[in-house]
N, C-alpha and C positions, 0 to 999 in steps of 0.2 A: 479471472479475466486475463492475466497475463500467463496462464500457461502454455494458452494459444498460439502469444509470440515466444515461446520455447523456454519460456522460464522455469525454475524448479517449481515443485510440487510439496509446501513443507509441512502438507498436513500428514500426520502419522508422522512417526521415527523409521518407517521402513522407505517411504516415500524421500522424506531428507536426508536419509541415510544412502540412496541410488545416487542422489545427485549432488553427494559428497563424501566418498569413501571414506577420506581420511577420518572423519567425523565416527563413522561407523568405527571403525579401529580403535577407536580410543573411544567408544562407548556414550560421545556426547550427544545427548539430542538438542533439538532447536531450540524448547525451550530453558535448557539449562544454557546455550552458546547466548540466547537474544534476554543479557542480565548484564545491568552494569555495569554491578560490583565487578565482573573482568575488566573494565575499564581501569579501576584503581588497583587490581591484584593481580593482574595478568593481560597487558594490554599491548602485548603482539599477540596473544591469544585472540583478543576483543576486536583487535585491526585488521587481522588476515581473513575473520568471517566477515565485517563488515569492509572491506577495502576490495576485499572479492567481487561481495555482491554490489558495491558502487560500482566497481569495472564493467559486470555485468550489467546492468540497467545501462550505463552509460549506449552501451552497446547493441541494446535488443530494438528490436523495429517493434513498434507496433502493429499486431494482428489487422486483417481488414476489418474487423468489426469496429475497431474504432471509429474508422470511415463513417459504418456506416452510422452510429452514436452523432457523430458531427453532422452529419447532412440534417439527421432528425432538429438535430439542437440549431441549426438555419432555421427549418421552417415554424420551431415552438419552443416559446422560454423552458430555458432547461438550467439545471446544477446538476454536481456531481458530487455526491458525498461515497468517498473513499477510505479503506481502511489499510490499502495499500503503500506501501512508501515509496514506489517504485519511481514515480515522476511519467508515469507511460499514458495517461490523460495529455498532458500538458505537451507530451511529444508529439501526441496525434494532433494537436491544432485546438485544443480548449484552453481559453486564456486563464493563467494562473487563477487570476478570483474568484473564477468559477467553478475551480475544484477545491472541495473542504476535504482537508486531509488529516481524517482524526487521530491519526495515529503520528502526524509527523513525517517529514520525507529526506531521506534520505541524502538528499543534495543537499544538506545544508548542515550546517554543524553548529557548535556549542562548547563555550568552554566546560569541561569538567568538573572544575571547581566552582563554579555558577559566578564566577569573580564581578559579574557586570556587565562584561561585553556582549553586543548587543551577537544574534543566532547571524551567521554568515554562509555564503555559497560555498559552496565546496569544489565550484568548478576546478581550481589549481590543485584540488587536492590529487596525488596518484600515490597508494599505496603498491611498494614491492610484497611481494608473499613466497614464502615457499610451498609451491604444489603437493609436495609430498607430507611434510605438517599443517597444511594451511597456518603456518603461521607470518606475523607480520616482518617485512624483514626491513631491517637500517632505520633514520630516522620517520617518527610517527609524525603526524599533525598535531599541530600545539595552537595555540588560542592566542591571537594577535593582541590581546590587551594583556595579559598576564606572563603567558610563554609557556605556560602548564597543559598539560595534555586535551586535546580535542577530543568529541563524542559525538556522531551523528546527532541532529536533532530530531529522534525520531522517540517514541512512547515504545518502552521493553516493560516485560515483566517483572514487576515489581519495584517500579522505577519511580522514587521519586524528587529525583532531579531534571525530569525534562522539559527544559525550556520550549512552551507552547508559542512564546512570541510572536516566531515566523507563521506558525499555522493560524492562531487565534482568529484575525482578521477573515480569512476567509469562511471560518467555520460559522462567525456571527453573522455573516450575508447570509451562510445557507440557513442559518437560523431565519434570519428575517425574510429570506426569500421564501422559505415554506408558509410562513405564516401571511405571506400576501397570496399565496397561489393554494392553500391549502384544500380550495374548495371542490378545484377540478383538477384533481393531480393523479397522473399515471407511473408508477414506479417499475422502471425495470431495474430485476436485482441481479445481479451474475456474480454464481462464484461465490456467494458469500456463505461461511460453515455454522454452524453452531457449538464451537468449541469456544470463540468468542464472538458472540451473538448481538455484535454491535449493529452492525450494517445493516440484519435481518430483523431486528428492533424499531430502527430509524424506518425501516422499510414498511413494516405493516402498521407503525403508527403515522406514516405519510399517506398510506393511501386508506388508511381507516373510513374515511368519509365517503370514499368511491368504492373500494373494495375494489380498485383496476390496479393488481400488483401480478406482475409478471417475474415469476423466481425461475431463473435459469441455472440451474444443477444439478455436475453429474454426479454426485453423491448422496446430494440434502435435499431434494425438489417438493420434500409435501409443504404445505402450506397450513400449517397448524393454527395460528392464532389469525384469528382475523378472514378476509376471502381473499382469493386469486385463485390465479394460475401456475402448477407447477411443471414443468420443463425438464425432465432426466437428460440434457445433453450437453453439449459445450458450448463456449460463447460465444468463438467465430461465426460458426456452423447458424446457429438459432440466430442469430442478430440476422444474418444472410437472408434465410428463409424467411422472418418477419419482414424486412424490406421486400422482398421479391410482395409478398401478397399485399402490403401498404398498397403497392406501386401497380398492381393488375391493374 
């Protein structure tokens, strides 16, 4: 979904490795950089990937197709269940509780040491970096009840300190919200891989009862488990042409 509005592409090592040389150079993939343990072992390491990619999100516009997502979500009860941390829902005009964000987002942080404090915004936060190591530069984010090093609040591999708090609440609407509307529900899915097969999971067991699942991607589009439709294209593009024929 957010490739559209120009963001990286971090599926493959070849893919995250275009839209982060430095990375490439020193032979890290994503999912060795999105761990952690670099937060306690290496955490200009851990800041300059994640202090990047807050800058960026802070920064990206949302593609049209969000638009055109919102207009839908006017004329028929809608959620949004994300695996994305991006915060780029919620930029398009979708009110926070209506985006579940299973993975955790980005704009918010967490003390390190799980000291207590409750998961807070990151708005104030601005990380320096050097471009040329991507690493973090001068002082990091540290966690207003303790003073100990901060960590986005967001779900890594192999992660098991992250503080769910901030997302929680929303994720139990979308729980409850499916289970009120489960009867007559149309899923559009964009974007989502099967490397982690969260979203595409959630997605053919929501529309299981209708079999109205609509899989929009340009890499993964069969639709194996369960019925739909699948889509070889991009978000923007396909959202576009779906409204244009709503709308004939």
């Amino acid at each position: 979904m957010g490739v559209d509005s120009g963001l990286p592409d971090f599926r493959g090592d070849e893919g995250f490795w275009r839209a982060y040389p430095p990375y490439a150079r020193l032979g890290l993939r994503f999912a060795e950089l999105a761990d952690p343990e670099h937060f306690a072992d290496d955490p200009a390491l851990a800041w300059g990937f994640y202090g990047h990619r807050l800058a960026l999100y802070r920064r990206t516009v949302p593609h049209p197709g969000f638009a055109v997502l919102r207009r839908w979500a006017e004329r028929l009860p809608t959620t949004v269940f994300t695996s994305n941390v991006d915060g780029q829902f919620q930029r398009a005009g979708f009110p926070a509780g209506d985006v579940a964000e299973v993975h955790g987002s980005i704009h918010h942080l967490q003390c390190l040491r799980l000291c207590g404090y409750r998961v807070w915004p990151a708005d104030d936060v601005h990380v320096a970096i050097d471009p040329d190591s991507m690493r973090a530069i001068g002082e990091l984010p540290a966690c207003p009840g303790c003073g100990g090093l901060a960590r986005p609040a967001i779900l890594m591999f192999g992660d098991a300190g992250w503080d769910d708090t901030q997302a929680a609440p929303a994720l139990q609407q979308h729980v409850d919200w499916l289970a009120a509307h489960r009867g007559g529900l149309a899923v559009v899915e964009l974007g989502a891989g099967t490397a982690l097969p969260t979203v595409r999971r959630r997605s053919e067991l929501a529309s299981a009862a209708t079999g109205a699942l609509v899989r929009i991607n340009v890499r993964e589009p069969e639709v194996r488990h369960g019925r739909g439709v699948g889509i070889a294209a991009g978000a923007a593009a396909t959202l576009a042409a779906i409204d244009e024929l709503l709308n004939a």
